[in-house]
C-alpha positions as CSV (number, residue, x, y, z in Angstrom):
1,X,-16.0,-12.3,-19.2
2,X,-19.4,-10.7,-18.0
3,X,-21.8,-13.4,-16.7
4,X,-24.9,-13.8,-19.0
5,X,-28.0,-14.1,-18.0
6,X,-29.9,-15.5,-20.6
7,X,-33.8,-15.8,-20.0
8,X,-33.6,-15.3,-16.5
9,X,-31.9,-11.9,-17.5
10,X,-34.8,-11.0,-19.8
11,X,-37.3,-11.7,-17.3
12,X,-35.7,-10.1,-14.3
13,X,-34.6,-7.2,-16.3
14,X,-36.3,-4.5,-14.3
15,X,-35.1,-5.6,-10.9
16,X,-31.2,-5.7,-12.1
17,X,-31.2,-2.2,-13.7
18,X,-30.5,-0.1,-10.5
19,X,-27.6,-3.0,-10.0
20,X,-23.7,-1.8,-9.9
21,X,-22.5,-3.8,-12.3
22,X,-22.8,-7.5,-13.2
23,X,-20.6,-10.9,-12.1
24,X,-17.0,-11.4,-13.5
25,X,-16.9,-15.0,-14.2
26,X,-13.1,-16.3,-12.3
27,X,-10.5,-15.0,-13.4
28,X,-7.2,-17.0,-14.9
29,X,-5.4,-17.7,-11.7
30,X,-2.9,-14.9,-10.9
31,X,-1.4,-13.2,-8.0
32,X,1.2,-11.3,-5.8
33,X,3.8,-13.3,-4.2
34,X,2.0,-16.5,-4.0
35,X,0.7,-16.9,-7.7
36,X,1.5,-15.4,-11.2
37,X,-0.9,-14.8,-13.4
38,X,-1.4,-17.8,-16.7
39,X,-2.4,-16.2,-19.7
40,X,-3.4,-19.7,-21.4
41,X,-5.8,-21.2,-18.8
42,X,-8.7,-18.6,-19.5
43,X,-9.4,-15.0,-21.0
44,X,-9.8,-11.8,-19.1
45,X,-13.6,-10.5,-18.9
46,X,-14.5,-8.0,-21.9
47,X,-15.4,-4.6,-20.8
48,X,-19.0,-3.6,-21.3
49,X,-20.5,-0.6,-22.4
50,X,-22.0,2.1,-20.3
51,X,-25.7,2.5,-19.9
52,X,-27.4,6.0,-19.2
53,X,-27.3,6.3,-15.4
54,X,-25.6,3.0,-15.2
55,X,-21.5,2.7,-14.5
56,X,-19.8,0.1,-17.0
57,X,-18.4,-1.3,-13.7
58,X,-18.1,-1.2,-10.0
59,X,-14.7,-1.6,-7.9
60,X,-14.8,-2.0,-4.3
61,X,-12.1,-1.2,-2.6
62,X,-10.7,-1.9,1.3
63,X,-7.5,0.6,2.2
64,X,-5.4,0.0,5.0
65,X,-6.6,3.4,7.1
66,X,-8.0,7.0,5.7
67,X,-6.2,8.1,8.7
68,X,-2.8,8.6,6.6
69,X,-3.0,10.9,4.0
70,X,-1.1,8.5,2.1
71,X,-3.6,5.9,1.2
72,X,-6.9,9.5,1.3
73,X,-4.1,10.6,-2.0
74,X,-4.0,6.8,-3.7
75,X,-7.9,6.1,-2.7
76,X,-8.6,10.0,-4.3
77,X,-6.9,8.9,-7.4
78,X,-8.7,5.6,-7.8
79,X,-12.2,7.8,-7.6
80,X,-10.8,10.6,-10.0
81,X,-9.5,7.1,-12.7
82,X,-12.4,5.5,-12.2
83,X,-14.3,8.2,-13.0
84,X,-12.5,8.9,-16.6
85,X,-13.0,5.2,-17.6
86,X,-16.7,5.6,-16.4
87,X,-16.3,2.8,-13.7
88,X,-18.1,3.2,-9.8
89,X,-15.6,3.2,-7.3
90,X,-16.4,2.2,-3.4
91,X,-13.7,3.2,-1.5
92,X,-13.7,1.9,2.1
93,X,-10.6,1.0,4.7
94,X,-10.0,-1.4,7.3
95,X,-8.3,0.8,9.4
96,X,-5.4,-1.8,10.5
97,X,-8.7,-4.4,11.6
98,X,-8.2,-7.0,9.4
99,X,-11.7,-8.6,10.4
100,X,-13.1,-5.5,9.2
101,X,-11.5,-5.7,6.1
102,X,-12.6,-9.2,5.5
103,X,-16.1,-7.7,6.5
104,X,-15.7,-5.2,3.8
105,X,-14.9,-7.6,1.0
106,X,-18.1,-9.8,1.9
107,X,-19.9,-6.9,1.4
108,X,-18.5,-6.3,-2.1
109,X,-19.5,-9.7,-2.6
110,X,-22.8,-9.3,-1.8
111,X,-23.1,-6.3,-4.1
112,X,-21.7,-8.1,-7.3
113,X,-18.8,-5.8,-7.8
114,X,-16.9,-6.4,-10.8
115,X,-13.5,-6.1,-9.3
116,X,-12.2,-5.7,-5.9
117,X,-8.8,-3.6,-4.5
118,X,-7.3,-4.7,-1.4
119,X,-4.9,-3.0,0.5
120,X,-4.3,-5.9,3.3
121,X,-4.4,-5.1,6.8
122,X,-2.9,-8.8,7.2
123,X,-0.6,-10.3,4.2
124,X,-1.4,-13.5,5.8
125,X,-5.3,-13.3,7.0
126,X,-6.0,-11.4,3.9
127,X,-6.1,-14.7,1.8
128,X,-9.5,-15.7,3.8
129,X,-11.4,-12.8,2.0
130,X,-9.6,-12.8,-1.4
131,X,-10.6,-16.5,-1.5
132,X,-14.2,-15.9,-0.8
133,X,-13.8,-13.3,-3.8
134,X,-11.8,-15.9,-5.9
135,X,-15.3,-18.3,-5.2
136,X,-17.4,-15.3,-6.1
137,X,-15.9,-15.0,-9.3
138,X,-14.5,-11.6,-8.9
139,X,-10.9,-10.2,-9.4
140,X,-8.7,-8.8,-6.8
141,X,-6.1,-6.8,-7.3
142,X,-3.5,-5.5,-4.3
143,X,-1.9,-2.0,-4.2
144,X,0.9,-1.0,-1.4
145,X,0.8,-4.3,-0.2
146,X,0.7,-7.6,-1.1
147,X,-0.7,-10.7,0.1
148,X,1.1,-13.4,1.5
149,X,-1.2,-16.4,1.5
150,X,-0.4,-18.6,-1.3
151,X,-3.6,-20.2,-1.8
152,X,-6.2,-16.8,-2.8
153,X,-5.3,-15.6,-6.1
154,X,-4.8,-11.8,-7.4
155,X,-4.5,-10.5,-10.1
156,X,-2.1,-7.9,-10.5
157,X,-0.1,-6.2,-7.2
158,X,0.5,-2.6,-8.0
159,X,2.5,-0.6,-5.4
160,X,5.8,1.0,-4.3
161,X,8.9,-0.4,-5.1
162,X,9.6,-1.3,-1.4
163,X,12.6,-3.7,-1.6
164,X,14.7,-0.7,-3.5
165,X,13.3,1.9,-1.5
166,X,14.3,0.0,1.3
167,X,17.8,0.0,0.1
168,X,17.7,3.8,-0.3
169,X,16.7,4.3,3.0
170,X,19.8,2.0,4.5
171,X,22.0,4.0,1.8
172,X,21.0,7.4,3.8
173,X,21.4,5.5,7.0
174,X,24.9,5.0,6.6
175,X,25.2,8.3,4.9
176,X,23.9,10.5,8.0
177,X,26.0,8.1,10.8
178,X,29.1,7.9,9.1
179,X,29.4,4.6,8.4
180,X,29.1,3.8,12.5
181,X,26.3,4.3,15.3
182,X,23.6,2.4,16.6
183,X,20.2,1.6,15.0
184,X,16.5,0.7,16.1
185,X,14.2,0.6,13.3
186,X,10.2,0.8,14.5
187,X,8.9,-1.9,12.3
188,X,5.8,-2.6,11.4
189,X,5.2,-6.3,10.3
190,X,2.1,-7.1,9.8
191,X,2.4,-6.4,6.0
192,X,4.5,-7.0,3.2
193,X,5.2,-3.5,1.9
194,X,7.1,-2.9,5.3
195,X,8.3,-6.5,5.2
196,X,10.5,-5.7,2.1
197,X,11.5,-1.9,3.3
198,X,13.2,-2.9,6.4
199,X,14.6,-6.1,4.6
200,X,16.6,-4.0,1.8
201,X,17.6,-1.2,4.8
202,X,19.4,-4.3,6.6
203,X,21.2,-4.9,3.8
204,X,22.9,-2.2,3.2
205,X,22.9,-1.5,6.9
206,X,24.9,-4.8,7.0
207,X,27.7,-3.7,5.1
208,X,28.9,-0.9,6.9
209,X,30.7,-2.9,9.6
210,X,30.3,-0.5,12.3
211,X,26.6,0.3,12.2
212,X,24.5,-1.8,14.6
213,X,20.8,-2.5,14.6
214,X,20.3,-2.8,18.2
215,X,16.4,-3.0,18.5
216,X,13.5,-3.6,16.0
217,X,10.5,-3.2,17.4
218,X,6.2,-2.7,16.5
219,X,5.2,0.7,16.0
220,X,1.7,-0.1,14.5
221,X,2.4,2.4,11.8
222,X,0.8,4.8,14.0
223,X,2.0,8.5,15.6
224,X,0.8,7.7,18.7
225,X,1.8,3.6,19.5
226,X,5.3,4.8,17.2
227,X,6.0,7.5,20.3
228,X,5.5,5.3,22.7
229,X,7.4,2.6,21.0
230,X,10.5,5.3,20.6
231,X,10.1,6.3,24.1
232,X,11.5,2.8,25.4
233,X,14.1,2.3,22.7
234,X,15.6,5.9,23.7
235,X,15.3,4.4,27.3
236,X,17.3,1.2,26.9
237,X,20.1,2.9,24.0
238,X,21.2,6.3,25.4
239,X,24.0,6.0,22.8
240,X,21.3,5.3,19.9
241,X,22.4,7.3,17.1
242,X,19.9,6.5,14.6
243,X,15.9,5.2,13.4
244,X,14.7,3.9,10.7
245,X,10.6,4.7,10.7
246,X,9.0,2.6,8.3
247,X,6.3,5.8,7.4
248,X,6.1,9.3,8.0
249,X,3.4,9.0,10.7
250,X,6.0,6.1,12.2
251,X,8.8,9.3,12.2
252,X,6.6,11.7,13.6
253,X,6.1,9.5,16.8
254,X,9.7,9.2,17.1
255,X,10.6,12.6,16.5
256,X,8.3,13.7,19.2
257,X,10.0,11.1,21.4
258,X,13.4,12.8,20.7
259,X,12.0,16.8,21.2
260,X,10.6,15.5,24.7
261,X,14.0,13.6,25.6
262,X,15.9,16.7,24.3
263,X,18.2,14.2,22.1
264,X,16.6,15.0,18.5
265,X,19.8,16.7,17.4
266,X,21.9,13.8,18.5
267,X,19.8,10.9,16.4
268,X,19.1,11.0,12.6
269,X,15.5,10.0,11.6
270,X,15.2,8.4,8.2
271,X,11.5,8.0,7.3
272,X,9.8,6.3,4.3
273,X,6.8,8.3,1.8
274,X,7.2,11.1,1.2
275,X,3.9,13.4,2.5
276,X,4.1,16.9,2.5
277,X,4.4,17.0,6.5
278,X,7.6,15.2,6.0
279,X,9.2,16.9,3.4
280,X,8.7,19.9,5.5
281,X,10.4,17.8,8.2
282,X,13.5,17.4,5.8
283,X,13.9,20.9,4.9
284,X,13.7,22.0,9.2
285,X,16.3,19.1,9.8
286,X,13.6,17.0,12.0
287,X,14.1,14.3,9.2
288,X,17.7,13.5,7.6
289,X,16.1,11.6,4.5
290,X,13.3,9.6,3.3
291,X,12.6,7.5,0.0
292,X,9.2,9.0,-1.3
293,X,6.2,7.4,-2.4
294,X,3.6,8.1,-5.4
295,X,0.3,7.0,-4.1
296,X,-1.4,9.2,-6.4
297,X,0.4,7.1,-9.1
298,X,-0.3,3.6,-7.4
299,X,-3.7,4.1,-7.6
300,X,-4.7,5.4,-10.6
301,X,-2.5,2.3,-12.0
302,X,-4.5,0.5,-9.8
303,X,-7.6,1.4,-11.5
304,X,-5.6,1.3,-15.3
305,X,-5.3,-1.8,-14.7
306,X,-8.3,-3.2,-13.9
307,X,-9.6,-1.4,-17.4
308,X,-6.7,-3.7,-19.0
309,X,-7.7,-6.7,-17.6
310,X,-11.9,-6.4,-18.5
311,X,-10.5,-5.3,-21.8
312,X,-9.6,-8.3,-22.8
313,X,-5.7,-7.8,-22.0
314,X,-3.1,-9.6,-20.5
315,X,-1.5,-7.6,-17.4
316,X,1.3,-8.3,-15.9
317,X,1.0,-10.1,-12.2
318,X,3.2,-7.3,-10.4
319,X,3.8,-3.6,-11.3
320,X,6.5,-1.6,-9.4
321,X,6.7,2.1,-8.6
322,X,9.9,3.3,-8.3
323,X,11.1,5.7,-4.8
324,X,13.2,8.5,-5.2
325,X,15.2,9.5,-1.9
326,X,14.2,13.2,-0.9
327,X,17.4,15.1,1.5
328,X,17.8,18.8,2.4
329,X,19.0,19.7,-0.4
330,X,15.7,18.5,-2.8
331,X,13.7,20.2,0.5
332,X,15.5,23.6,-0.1
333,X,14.3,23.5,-3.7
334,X,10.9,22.6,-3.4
335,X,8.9,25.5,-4.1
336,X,5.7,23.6,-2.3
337,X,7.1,24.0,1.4
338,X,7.6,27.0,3.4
């Protein structure tokens, strides 16, 4: 619950009214991957009541980049959620620097926030920083992406249901070659969410017997790094009949790749979220298919959540968005693209 500060509250009283919010004492150990949340070994922290001028709590939280529209829509919706539950949020990003991130979360510590949001830049370096919050006393919770490192604890992980989505993806794979064809996917492995998208694509992948994944290869989740990274797969496969891009700005690289080799009516792109750009890419026939995201959705669960837990409730140590696969034909009927 909310630390008290007994005397020494009284008598500093003054000096802690412009403060953000006040210490969550640790929480009952919980997690992504690495730990589940125990109900019995301690109580979540009761929510407190608003003060005039003062927020009934502050969450700081780190994206992954403001540079994809993707994680701007889920960090909107965490300040528009937080703002109906009366809470403060800080919405920062690491922008794919996972020292920065770490930087980030120090700062949150430093500013007493009463819960923290991570969207790791690192699922294995991220455990450094949630551990220093875990010492601080302060919640994390994940969303998109989980942590690896079995040692920090979280919370809850709210995001995408990549693993299934992942499986879509391979589904429409097979659909658009035919069954057979060659494959490079432009990976991104730094972080979990992609971790289990290209691992449920290779799946299905792998049971149509004459589809081959000839190349996997770092793309940095990036339009620029994911061109350049398509420029030497097209290189090295002239056959290649296929990619799998692990995010729209991922498919956009690769598609540019294809207009300047003049082959982007010989190879099917199959992306992964869903952003308006994309969709629009669908309908023109850029992009075969792509399972789409709710970040809008992920976040303001995000915040839902953390109102759960400093209620006094029990959440549950992983919450999983469905995708829904989006083709030419959902394109042709969506009244939001040209």
């Amino acid at each position: 619950m909310f630390s008290r500060r007994g005397l020494f509250g009284l008598m500093a009283g003054a000096m802690l009214a412009g403060m953000a919010g006040c210490n969550l004492e640790t929480p009952p150990p919980a997690a992504g991957p690495g730990k589940t949340a125990d109900s019995t070994t301690a109580a979540p922290p009761k929510a407190e009541t608003a003060t005039e001028g003062k927020p009934k709590a502050v969450i700081g939280v780190s994206l992954l980049t403001l540079a994809n529209p993707f994680f701007k829509d889920m960090g909107d919706a965490m300040t528009a959620e937080g703002k109906k539950n009366g809470y403060e949020v800080l919405i920062t990003a690491g922008e794919m620097d996972a020292a920065r991130q770490r930087d980030q979360v120090n700062d949150f510590i430093a500013k007493k926030v009463n819960a923290i949001i991570l969207c790791p830049c690192d699922s294995r370096s991220v455990g450094t920083a949630i551990q220093a919050a875990n010492k601080a006393g302060i919640p994390v919770f994940t969303a998109d992406i989980a942590s690896l490192d079995t040692a920090s604890k979280v919370v809850s992980h709210i995001a995408t249901d990549n693993y299934e989505g992942g499986k879509l993806a391979g589904q429409a794979m097979v659909e658009a070659l035919g069954g057979k064809g060659k494959v490079a996917i432009i990976d991104h492995p730094e972080v979990e969410s992609v971790m289990m998208r290209t691992k449920g694509f290779k799946e299905v992948v792998a049971n149509a017997k004459g589809i081959q994944i000839v190349a996997q290869l770092p793309g940095g989740a990036q339009r620029d790094t994911a061109y350049k990274t398509a420029q030497d797969i097209l290189e090295k496969y002239p056959d290649l009949a296929g990619f799998f891009c692990i995010n729209d700005p991922t498919a956009f690289g690769a598609i540019s790749a294809l207009e300047k080799a003049g082959r982007l009516a010989k190879v099917k792109v199959i992306s992964f979220d869903g952003q308006p750009e994309a969709r629009q890419a669908v309908k023109d026939g850029k992009i075969y298919a792509e399972p789409i995201q709710y970040p809008d959705k992920i976040g303001a669960t995000a915040i839902q959540t953390i109102a759960r837990y400093m209620a006094g409730e029990t959440v549950p140590p992983q919450i999983l968005i469905p995708t829904t696969l989006y083709k030419k034909a959902d394109a042709d009927k969506d009244t939001s693209l040209k």
